[in-house]
Every structure is written in C-alpha cells, then in structure tokens.
C-alpha positions as CSV (number, residue, x, y, z in Angstrom):
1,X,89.1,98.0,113.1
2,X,85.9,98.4,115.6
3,X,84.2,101.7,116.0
4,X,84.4,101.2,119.4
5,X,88.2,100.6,119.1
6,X,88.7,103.9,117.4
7,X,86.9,105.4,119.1
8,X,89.3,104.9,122.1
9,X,92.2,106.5,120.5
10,X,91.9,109.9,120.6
11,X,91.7,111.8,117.0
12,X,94.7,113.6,117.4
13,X,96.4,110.4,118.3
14,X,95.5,109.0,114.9
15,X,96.1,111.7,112.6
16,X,99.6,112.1,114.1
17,X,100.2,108.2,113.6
18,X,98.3,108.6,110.0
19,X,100.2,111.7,108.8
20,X,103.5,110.1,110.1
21,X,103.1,107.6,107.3
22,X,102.5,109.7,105.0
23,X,105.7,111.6,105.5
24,X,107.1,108.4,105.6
25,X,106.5,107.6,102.4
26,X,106.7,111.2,100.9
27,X,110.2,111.4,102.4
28,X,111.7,108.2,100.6
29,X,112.1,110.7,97.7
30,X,114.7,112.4,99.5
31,X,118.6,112.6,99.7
32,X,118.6,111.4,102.9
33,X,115.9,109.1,103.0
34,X,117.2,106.3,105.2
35,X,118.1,108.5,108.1
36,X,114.8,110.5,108.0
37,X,112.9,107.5,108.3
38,X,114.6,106.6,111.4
39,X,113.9,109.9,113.1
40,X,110.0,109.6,111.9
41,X,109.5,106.0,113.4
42,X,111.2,107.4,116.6
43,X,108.7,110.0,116.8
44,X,105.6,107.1,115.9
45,X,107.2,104.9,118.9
46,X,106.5,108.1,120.9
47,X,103.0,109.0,120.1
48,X,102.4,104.8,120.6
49,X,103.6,104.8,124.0
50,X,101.2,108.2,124.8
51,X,97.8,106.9,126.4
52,X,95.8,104.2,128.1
53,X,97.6,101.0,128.8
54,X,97.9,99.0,125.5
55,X,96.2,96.2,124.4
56,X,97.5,93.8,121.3
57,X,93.9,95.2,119.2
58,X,94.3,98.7,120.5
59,X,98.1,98.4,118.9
60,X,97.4,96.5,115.6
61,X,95.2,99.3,114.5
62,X,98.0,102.4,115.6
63,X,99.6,100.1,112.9
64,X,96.7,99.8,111.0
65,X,96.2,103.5,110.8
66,X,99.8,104.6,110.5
67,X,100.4,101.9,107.2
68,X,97.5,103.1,105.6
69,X,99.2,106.5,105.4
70,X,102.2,105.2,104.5
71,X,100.4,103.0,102.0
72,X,98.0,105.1,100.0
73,X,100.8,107.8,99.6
74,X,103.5,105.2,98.3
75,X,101.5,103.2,96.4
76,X,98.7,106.1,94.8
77,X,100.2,105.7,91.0
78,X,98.2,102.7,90.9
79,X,94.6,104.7,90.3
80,X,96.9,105.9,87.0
81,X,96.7,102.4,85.8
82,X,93.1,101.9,86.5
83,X,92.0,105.1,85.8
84,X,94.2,107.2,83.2
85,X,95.0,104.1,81.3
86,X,92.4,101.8,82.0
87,X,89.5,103.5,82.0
88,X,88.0,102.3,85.4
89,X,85.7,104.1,87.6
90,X,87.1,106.8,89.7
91,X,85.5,105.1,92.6
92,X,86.3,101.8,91.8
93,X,89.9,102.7,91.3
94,X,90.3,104.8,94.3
95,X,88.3,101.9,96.8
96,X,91.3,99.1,94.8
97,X,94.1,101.8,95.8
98,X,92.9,101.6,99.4
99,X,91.9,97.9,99.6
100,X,95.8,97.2,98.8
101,X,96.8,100.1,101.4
102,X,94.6,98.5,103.7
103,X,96.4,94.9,103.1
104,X,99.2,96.2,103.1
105,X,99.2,97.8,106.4
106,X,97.7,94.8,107.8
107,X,101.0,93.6,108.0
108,X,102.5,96.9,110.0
109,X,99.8,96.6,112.3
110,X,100.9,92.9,113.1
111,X,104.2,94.2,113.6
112,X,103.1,97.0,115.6
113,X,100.8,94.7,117.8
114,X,103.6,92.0,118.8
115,X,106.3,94.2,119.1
116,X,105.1,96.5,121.3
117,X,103.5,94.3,123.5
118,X,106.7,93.7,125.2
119,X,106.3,96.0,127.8
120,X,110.3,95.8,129.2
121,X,112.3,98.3,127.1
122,X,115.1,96.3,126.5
123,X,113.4,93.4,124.9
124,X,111.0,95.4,123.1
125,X,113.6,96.8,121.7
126,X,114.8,93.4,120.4
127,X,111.1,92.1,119.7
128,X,109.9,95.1,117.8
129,X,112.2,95.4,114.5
130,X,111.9,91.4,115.3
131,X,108.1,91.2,114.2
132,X,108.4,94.0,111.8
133,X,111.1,91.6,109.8
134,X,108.8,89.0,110.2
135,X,105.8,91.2,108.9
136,X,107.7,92.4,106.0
137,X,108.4,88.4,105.2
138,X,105.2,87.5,105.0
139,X,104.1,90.7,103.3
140,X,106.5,89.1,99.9
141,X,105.2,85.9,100.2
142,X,101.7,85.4,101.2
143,X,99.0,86.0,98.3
144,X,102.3,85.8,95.5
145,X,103.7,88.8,97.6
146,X,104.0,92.2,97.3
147,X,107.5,93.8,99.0
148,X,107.1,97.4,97.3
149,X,108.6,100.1,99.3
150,X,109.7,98.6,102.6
151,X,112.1,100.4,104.2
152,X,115.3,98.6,103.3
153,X,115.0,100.7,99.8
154,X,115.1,103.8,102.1
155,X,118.6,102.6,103.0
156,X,120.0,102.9,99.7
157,X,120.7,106.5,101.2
158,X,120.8,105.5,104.8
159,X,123.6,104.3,107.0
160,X,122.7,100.8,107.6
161,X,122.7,99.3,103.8
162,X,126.2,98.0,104.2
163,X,124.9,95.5,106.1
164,X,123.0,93.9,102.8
165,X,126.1,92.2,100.9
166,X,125.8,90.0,104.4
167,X,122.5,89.6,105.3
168,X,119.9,91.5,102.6
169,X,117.7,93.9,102.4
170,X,115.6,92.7,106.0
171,X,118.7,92.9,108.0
172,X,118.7,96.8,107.0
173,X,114.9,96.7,107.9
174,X,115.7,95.3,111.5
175,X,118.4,98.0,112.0
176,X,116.2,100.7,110.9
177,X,113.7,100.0,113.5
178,X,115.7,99.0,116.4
179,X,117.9,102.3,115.8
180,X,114.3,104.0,116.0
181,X,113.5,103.1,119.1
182,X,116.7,103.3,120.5
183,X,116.2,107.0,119.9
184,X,112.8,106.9,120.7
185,X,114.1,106.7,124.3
186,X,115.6,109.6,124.8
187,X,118.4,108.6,126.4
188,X,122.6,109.4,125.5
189,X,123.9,105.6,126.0
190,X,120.8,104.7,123.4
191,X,122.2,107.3,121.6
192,X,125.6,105.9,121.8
193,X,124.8,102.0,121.0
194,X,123.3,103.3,117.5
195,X,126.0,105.6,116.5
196,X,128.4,102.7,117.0
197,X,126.2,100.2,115.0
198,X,126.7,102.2,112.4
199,X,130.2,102.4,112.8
200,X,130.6,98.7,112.9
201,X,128.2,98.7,109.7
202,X,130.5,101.3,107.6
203,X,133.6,99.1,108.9
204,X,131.8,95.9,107.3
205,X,131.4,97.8,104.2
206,X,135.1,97.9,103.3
207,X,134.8,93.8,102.3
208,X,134.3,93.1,98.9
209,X,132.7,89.9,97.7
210,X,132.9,90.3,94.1
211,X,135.3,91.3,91.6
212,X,135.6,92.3,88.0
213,X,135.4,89.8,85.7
214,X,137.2,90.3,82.2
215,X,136.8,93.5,80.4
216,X,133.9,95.8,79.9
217,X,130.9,95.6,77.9
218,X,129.5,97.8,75.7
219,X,125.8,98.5,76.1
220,X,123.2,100.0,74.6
221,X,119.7,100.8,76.2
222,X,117.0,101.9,74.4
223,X,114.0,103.9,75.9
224,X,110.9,104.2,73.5
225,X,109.2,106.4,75.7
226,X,105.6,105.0,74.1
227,X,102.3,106.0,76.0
228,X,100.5,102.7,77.5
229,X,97.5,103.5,75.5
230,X,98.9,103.4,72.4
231,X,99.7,99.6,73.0
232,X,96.3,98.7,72.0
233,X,96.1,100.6,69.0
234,X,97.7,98.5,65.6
235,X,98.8,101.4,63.9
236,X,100.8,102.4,67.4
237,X,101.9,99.1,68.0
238,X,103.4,98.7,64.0
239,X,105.3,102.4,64.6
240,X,106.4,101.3,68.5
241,X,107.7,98.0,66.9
242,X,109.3,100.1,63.6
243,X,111.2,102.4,66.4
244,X,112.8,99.8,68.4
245,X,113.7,97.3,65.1
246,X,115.3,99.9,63.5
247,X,116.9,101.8,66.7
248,X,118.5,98.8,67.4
249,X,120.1,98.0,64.1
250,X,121.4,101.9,64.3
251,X,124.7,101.0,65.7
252,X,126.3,97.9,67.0
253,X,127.8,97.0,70.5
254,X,128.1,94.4,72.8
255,X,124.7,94.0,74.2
256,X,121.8,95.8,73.4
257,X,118.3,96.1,75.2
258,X,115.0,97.1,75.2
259,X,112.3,97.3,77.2
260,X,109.9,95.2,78.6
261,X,106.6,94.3,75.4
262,X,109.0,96.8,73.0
263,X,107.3,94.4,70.8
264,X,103.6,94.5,72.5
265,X,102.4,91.8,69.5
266,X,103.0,87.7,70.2
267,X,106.4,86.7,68.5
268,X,105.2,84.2,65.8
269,X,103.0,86.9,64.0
270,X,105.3,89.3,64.3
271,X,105.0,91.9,60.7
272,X,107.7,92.5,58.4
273,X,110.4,89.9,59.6
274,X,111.5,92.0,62.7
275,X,112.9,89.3,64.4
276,X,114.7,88.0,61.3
277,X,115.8,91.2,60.4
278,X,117.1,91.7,64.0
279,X,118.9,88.7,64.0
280,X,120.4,89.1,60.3
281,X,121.2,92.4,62.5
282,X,122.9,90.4,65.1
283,X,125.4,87.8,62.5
284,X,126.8,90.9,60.6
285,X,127.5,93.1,63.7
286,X,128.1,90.5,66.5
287,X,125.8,92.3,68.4
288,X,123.7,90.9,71.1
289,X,120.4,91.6,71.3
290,X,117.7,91.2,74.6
291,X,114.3,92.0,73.1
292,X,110.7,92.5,75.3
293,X,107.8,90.6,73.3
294,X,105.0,88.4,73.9
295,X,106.2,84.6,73.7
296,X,104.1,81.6,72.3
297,X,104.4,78.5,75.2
298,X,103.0,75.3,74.3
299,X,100.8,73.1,77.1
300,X,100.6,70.2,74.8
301,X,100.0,69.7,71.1
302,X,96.5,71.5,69.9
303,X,97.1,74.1,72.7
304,X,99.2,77.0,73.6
305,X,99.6,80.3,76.1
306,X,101.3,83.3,75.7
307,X,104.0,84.7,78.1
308,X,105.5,87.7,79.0
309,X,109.2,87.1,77.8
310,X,112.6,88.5,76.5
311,X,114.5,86.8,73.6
312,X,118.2,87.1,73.2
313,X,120.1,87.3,69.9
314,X,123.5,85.8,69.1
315,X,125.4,85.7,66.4
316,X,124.5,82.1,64.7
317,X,122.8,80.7,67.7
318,X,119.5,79.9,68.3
319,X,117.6,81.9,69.9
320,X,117.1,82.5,73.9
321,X,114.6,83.0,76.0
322,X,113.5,84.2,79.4
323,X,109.7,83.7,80.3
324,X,108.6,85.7,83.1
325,X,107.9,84.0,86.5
326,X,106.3,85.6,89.0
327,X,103.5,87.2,87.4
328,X,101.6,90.5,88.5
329,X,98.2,89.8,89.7
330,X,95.4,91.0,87.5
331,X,98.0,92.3,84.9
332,X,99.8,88.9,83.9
333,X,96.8,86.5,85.6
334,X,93.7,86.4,87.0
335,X,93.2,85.3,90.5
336,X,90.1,83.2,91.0
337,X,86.9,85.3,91.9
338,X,88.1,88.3,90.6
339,X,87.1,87.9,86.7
340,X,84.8,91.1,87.7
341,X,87.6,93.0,88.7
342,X,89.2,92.6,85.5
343,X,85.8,93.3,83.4
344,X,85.9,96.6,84.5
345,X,88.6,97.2,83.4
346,X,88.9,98.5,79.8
347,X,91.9,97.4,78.3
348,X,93.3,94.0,76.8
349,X,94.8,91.7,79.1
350,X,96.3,88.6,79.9
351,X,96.3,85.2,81.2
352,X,100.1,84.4,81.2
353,X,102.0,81.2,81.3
354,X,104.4,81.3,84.1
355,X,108.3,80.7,83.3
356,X,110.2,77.9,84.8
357,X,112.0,79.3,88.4
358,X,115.4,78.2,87.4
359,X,116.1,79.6,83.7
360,X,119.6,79.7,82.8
361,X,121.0,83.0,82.7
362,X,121.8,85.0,79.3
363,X,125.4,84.1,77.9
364,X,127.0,87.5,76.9
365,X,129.8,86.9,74.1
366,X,130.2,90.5,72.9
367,X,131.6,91.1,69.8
368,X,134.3,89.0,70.0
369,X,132.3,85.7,70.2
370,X,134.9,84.1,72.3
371,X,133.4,81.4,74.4
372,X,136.3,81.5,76.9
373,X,135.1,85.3,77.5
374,X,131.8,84.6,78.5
375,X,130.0,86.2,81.1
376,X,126.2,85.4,82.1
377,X,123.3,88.0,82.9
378,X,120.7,87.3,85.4
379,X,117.3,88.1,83.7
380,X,114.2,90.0,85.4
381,X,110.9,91.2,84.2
382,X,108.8,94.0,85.8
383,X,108.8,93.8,89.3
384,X,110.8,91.3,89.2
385,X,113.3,92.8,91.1
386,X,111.4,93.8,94.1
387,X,112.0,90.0,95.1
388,X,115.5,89.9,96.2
389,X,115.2,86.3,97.9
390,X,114.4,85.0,94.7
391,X,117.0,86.7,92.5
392,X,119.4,85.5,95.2
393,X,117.8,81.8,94.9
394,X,118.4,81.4,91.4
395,X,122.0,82.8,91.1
396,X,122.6,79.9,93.6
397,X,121.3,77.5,91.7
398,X,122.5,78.5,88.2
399,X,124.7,76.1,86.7
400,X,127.1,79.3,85.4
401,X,127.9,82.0,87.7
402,X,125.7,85.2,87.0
403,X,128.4,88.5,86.4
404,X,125.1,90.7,85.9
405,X,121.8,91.7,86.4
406,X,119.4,93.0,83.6
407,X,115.9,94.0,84.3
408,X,113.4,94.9,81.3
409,X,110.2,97.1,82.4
410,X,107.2,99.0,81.3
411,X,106.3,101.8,83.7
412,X,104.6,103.7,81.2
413,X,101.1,102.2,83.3
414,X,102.1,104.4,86.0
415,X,102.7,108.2,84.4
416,X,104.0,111.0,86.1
417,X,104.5,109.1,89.5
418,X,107.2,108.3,92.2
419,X,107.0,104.5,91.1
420,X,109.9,104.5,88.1
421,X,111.8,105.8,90.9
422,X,110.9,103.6,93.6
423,X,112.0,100.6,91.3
424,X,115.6,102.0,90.6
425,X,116.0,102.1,94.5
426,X,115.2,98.4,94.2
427,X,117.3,97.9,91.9
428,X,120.2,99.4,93.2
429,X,119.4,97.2,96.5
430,X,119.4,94.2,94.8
431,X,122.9,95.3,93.3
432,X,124.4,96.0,96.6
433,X,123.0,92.8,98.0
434,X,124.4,90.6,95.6
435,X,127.7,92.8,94.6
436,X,127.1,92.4,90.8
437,X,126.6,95.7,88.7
438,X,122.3,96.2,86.9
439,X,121.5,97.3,83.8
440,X,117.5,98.7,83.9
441,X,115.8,99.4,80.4
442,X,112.3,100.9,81.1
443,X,109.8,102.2,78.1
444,X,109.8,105.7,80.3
445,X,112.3,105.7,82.3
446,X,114.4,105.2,84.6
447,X,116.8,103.5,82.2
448,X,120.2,103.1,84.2
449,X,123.7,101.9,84.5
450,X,124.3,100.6,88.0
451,X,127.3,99.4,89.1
452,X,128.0,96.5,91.6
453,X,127.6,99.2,94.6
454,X,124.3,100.1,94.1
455,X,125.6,103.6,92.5
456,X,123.8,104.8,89.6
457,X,126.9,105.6,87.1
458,X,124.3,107.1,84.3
459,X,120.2,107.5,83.5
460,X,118.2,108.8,81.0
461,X,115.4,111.3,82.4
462,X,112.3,110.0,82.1
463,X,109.6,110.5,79.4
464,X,112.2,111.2,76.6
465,X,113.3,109.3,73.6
466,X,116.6,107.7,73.2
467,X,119.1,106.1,74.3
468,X,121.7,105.2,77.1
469,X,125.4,104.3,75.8
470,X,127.9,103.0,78.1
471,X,130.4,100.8,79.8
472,X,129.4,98.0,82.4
473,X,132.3,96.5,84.3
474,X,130.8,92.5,85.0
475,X,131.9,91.0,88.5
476,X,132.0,87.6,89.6
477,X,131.8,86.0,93.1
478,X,129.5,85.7,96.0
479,X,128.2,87.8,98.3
480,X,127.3,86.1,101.8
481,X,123.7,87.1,101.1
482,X,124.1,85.0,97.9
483,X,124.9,81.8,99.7
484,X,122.9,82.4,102.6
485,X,119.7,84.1,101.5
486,X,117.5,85.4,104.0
487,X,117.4,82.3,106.7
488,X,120.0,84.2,109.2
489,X,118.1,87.3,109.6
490,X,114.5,85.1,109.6
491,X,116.1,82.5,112.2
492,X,117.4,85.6,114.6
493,X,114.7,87.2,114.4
494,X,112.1,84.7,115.3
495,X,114.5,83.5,118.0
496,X,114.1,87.1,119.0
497,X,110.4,87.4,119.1
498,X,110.1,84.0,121.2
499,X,113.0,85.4,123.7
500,X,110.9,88.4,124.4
501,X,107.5,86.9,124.8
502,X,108.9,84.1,126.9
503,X,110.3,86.7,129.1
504,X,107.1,88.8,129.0
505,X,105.2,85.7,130.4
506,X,107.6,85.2,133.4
C-alpha cells in the first residue's frame, strides 16, 4: 500500500474496516458465529461504499487493511510456536505473524478490489462473493496453500452449511457474502431473497447421502497432553513414549488412537520393543492400533528420509502406514531461501519426505477380524484437514469406499490459543461435506467424536490427561461434493465474475 494511498482514506475509515476484522475473527468463537459474520461484512460493505469514488488500488487496500485485522487476530497463536516454544526473537516472531497476516489478506483485498468494482448493485452483488470464492481458491493453493479460518468454518454454526454435502465449504463462503450485501442494502425485498435462501438451504438439508454401514466401533482416543518442549528432551521423549505404549495396552477395543509424533523418535530405533510390544498387544486383544511416529522412507539404496507418519496395527498383518502429504512449511520442509528463517529458530526440525497423494485408506476389522465386516478410515495428519478438496479427491479415487475420517494432531505448538478450536470447526466441516462421521486425537486437545453431521457427540477438554471412550457409527455413500469436488462452485463463480465485468464495460 502507498503512503499516498492511505493517506486518501480517512483514519477513521481504516480503523473501522481494521477493527471489523478483528471482530470478525474474535467472533468465530461464538455460538452463533456464522450469522454474526454476516451482519459484520454488511456493516464493512457499508463503511466501503462511504467516500470518494473508488478506484480498484484504493479498494484492494480497504481489503488489505480489513484482512490484516482479521488475520493477525485469527492467526496470533503462531508467535507461541516461535516464541514460547521456539525460542525466536520477539521481533522476529511478531514481523513472521504479520508477514503471513499480510499475505493472507492479500487475497481479501483482491476480492475486495474486483468485487466491488462493479458499480451496478445487482451484479455486484453476484461479482462480489464471486471473487471472494475465487480469492479463498487461490488462498489453498498457491505457495502449498493455506485455507485457515475462511468463513465457511463460521458456518458450522450458521445457516448456510447445509449447502456443503452439495457443493463444499466455498459454496457456504459465496452465500455468506452475497447474504451480506444483500443486507448491506438496506432494503425489505433484500431482506426477503436471503431469508428465503436460507429456507431453500434448510429444505436441502433434509437429503441424506450417506448411511450407516454395519455396526458400531469401539474407539479409544488417547490424549497425552505432553508440553512441545519436552519433545526434545530424551528423558521426556522415553516417559511420553512409556505413557502412550502402556495406555494403549490398558484395555482393548476396536480401534485405538493416538496422537500425531506420540512417538516423537524415528520408528526403527524405537527403545524397548514398543512397537513389538504394541503389536504382541494387538494379536492377543484384536485390537487395532493407529500410532503417530517418525517413519524411515527410503530414496534409493545407501539413502533414506524421515516422514511424518501413522502406522496401523492388526492382528497378524503387516503393518500399515500413512505418510503425511502435504507438509507444513518450515515445520515439515524448508522452502528454498528461507534456511535463515529456520536458523533462528531454536528447536530440532525437519526435512520430510512427502507421502504418496493416493494412499489406501486404513482397513478397520475390529475385534472380530471378519473381512466381510470391513470398513475403511480416511487418514489425515495435522492440518491436513483444512484441505477439504483434497480429502474429497482421494475418497474418489480410493479403490475401497472410505466409511470414516481419522485425523492425528499435535497442537501442543500452539498453547493456550483459539487454534485447537479452530481445527475441530474444520473438522466438523469436512464431516458435513463428505457425510462420513471424524474421529480427532490431538496431544492437547480437542480430542473428539464427530458424527457424519458435523456434531460433536463427545470431547475431552483440553490440556488434561486421558482418554476419550466411545461409539462411532461408520457411513457409507457419496455426498455430491464427493463426486463433484469444488468445479461447480469455481465454474459459477468465474462465469459470474466475467458476467459482471462484461456488463460493467457496456
């Protein structure tokens, strides 16, 4: 942004469009998140359309300005991983928390700029949650992607997420901001044309894709609740990995999980025969196990790389295993010119080898070992499961139909934050999206039971030792997000956009 830019918005006008997403993003912790948000970005619309005649710069950077609050404020808990846990610079941690802000919100101000351009309130009603869906696109793919805390998650508890089973997690993004500025106007037939896309919304809601499949499992998930600095202390590690070996041999059920690195130590030098103990574990109980360690990949024959994985245990099979594949950058790999980045900060890291894309899913026996009975998991790692076209992508293309999703995580990096919290609203989207019931096991919490609704049946709290017993009822079938994946809502969109600007030329 130009100083000469800024200075032609007025002051106020910036702090009202700065502290607007702020309360954005403090307000996605509430009850009623999803219809709060729409009320804020109807009162944003209004400050936008206050002033001088606009320009496409002098719009970007309302954008600009107004993601940045919403940005820093969501996404703060990163300067406890820099700084609490790895030991960078206050300043240096603070400037990295606003450089991603800032790139973040890059992407609002691009959706800002060629929405609002449209100048005709009818089509700018069309072009503006047009561009934003295209922003938010782009904002999970360029640069590997980073879709944390869009406002689809806010929907969870909003009155447009029925619309996910058909068209994800965007289509409730599109809604959200053309329902805004159909408020934004003021007017009792805008008014009207919102309350009855919602109606139509709930009435779509009342189709199910999915049904159960077969009876219930039994789960166990356990939460170690271990502080992220005592993963690079040995003597920490060897009690962490003592806790969760012998927490899981406690008691037997159908499927039993921990976290993401339970095991922080690389699996063929693991101490004590853990794993064979586990899977001794395993024959005797007919117990399944999915267990978070560091895996051993080969690149050729004198050479090898470690990988973020889960291994599965079964009852006198060999052994599974899920390598993660989209990394997190600087955590799981190093993006070129950044080494420096990385040197400053004080803790062991990685260099990951990335997992195949298409992984076969988990086969879940329980107990009874019956073959015919089987039922298959979707496995995620981490964050994961803030990319719903890709968990969508690979239930398509696996070979057995997925009845489940499991995600394995670690936000112990993050402490005392809104993040573990974030990432169960993800996860509950990506359950309503595909109609298939998740099972989360953090290190910290929030481990949960989700069913294929996106309702959290049962959690633990956070930062306690234990573990969550249960009952998860596995679906099978298709959502039409499933089979479609995002191309409808990416194809209308654009289609959209060029409408409005074609029209805006004339």
């Amino acid at each position: 942004m130009s100083v000469s830019t800024v200075r032609s918005l007025p002051l106020i006008h910036l702090a009202l469009l700065f502290a607007a997403g702020a309360l954005l993003a403090i307000s996605s912790e509430l009850p009623l998140s999803g219809y709060i948000h729409i009320l804020l970005l109807a009162f944003v619309w209004r400050v936008c359309a206050k002033g001088a005649e606009q320009t496409l710069v002098r719009l970007f950077n309302q954008g600009l300005i107004f993601g940045l609050g919403y940005f820093i404020v969501a996404l703060w808990w990163i300067y406890i991983s820099l700084h609490d846990v790895g030991g960078m610079s206050t300043l240096l941690s603070s400037f990295a928390v606003f450089a991603l802000a800032g790139l973040m919100a890059i992407y609002v101000g691009l959706a800002f700029g060629c929405g609002l351009l449209i100048t005709n309130p009818l089509w700018r009603g069309l072009a503006l949650p047009s561009a934003w869906v295209m922003a938010e696109y782009l904002r999970g793919q360029l640069f590997t992607g980073f879709p944390w805390m869009g406002l689809a998650e806010s929907q969870v508890h909003g009155p447009f997420i029925q619309i996910a089973p058909y068209l994800g997690g965007l289509a409730c993004t599109f809604l959200v901001v053309w329902a805004s500025w159909q408020i934004s106007l003021l007017k009792i037939r805008n008014a009207l044309a919102v309350l009855s896309v919602i109606a139509i919304t709930q009435i779509l809601g009342m189709w199910q894709f999915t049904s159960p499949s077969g009876s219930a499992i039994s789960v166990r998930l356990i939460q170690g609740n271990f502080e992220q600095s005592l993963k690079f202390n040995p003597k920490e590690i060897l009690r962490q990995i003592d806790f969760y070996r012998d927490t899981i041999m406690k008691a037997p059920a159908d499927l039993i999980i921990v976290p993401e690195t339970a095991f922080p130590w690389p699996e063929h030098d693991l101490p004590d025969q853990s794993l064979e103990q586990i899977q001794n574990f395993a024959n005797q109980s007919g117990s399944q196990v999915l267990l978070g360690l560091i895996g051993k990949v080969s690149i050729d024959e004198k050479s090898f790389r470690y990988s973020n994985r889960v291994s599965g245990f079964t009852k006198d099979q060999s052994r599974y295993h899920y390598d993660k594949y989209h990394l997190v950058p600087f955590g799981e790999f190093i993006p070129p010119g950044f080494q420096w980045f990385v040197d400053a900060f004080k803790v062991p890291m990685s260099n990951f080898a990335r997992g195949s894309f298409s992984q076969a899913p988990f086969t879940v026996l329980g107990r009874d070992q019956d073959p015919s009975k089987a039922r298959y998991a979707a496995i995620s790692i981490c964050y994961e499961d803030i990319f719903g076209n890709e968990i969508v992508s690979r239930l398509r293309q696996s070979q057995n139909p997925v009845n489940l999703l499991i995600n394995v995580t670690n936000l112990a990096w993050f402490g005392q934050s809104q993040a573990p919290m974030q990432q169960l609203r993800l996860s509950q989207l990506r359950s309503i999206e595909t109609g298939l019931p998740s099972l989360r096991a953090t290190n910290t919490g929030i481990t949960a039971i989700i069913d294929h609704r996106g309702e959290v049946q049962t959690a633990l709290d956070q930062f306690v030792q234990g573990e969550l017993t249960g009952l998860v009822q596995p679906y099978a079938g298709q959502t039409p997000y499933v089979i479609w994946g995002n191309w409808p809502i990416l194809l209308a969109s654009l289609f959209l956009l060029l409408s409005a600007y074609l029209r805006f030329r004339k």
